[in-house]
C-alpha angles and dihedrals in degrees: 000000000000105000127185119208103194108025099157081085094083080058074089100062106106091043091108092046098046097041091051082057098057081036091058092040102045120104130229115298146057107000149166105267126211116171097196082063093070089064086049097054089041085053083058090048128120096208094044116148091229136088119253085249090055094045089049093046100043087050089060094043094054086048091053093050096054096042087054092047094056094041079054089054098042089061105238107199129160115239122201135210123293119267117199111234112222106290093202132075152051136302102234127187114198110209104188121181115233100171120130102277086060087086096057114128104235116112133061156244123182091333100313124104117241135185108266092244092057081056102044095049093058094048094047098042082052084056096050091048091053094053109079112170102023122106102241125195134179132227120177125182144179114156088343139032132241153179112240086165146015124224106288144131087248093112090158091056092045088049089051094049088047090053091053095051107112123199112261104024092114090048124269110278121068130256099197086159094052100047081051086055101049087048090051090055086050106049097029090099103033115098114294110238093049101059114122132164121192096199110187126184143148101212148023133288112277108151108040122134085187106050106234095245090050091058092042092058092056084048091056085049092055094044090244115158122225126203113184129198127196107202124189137069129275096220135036123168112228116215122247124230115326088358092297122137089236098109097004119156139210105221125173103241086190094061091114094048105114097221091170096054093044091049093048096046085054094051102050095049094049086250130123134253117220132190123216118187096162140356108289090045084061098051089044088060092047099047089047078054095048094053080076096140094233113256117224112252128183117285117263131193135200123205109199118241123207115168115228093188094117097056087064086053098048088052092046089052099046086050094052089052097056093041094051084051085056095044090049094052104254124144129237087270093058096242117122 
């Protein structure tokens, strides 16, 4: 189905017609010049230098121009049928840490260490894949906290967001609070039994200007879940001198990792806490998420869009080709 926007537009219509009357009635003096009006009163003319059959066809022409012009501002686009969206699922908010210590090398892939947010983006982009009909949205925070990506069903768009994300570029230290915060302002509207947060983080809050429990809290008030995930491991050698063994050294890289605050998060808002010391343990937390029975919604529908505004000024400019040909004295073959 054709559909104008602004159709009001074609209000415009008679504007030529009406204006070369007053043009035509006025006195001497000050007056409105158009100088396209000149060409349309030579068309009237006795004396014109065209034949009845190009006054005829220029007219028509002019006529077709300004008709196409006005159908292009009125916004002509086709509009399909109406597709329902998936009626069924969560509104999910995906807060992913991406501090400093989110490039430590201490988890694996097949046998190679990675830095954690290599990791973590595999397994999160999997989890995406895996959640058709909930409206998924991504936080990411460092020292501060900030929206990738509303609240939507594009989940492609949201996975490649979430691949493009580097260590570091929300500063170094983590705002667990503040990522809370801007999930709470998401889901606060959204239907109430269908409000979950993934909050994912290596350390412990350092940057909040709202403390973690605090937010948690408001989170319990608007019946917001919680699901909290530790990632890191809890042991890494060092290498000795030169990468030998000699002097190497067991250290915990997850020292910083604030068990206690994420558990308790977790507890307060009826969500889980999960521990993930390496890969599999990961995609263990985020397939235990992704077992959520899906909640009903309202149903939503989407009527496709696709703008035809181009097809009225193809038309306008073919006509003003062929009307400037006629105006320059060339014949329907195109030869002087």
């Amino acid at each position: 189905m054709i559909h104008l926007d602004w159709p009001w537009l074609l209000l415009a219509l008679p504007l030529p017609w009406l204006l070369r009357r007053r043009s035509n009635s006025s006195n001497t003096g000050a007056a409105l010049r158009v100088p396209f009006f000149n060409t349309l009163r030579q068309l009237d003319s006795g004396t014109s230098a065209y034949t009845d059959q190009s006054n005829k066809l220029s007219t028509a022409l002019f006529v077709l121009i300004w008709l196409s012009l006005l159908i292009a501002g009125a916004r002509p686009v086709w509009v399909g049928e109406p597709s329902p969206l998936p009626a069924t699922g969560r509104d999910l908010m995906l807060a992913v840490d991406i501090s400093g210590s989110m490039a430590q090398e201490d988890m694996e892939i097949q046998g190679q260490a990675l830095p954690r947010i290599t990791v973590v983006k595999a397994v999160v982009n999997e989890f995406v894949r895996q959640r058709e009909g909930d409206k998924l949205g991504l936080i990411l925070f460092g020292s501060r906290a900030y929206i990738q990506s509303p609240l939507s069903f594009d989940t492609q768009t949201l996975a490649i967001l979430m691949n493009e994300a580097e260590v570091g570029f929300a500063g170094k230290q983590t705002a667990i609070g503040d990522a809370i915060g801007f999930a709470i302002k998401r889901l606060r509207k959204r239907p109430d039994n269908s409000r979950v947060v993934i909050l994912l983080t290596d350390g412990a809050d350092t940057a909040s200007t709202l403390p973690p429990l605090e937010a948690a809290a408001v989170a319990a008030r608007e019946n917001i879940r919680i699901y909290t995930i530790g990632v890191g491991a809890t042991e890494m050698e060092i290498p000795g001198l030169f990468g030998s063994r000699l002097g190497a050294r067991t250290v915990n890289p997850s020292a910083d990792l604030d068990e206690d605050t994420l558990r308790s998060i977790a507890t307060q808002t009826g969500g889980e806490y999960y521990r993930a010391t390496d890969t599999a343990e990961l995609q263990q937390a985020y397939a235990a998420i992704a077992a959520l029975e899906p909640v009903e919604q309202e149903q939503e529908y989407l009527r496709p869009r696709r703008s035809l505004l181009h097809w009225p000024l193809i038309v306008a400019l073919c006509a003003t080709l062929a009307l400037q040909g006629i105006n320059t004295g060339l014949p329907r073959g195109g030869k002087p």
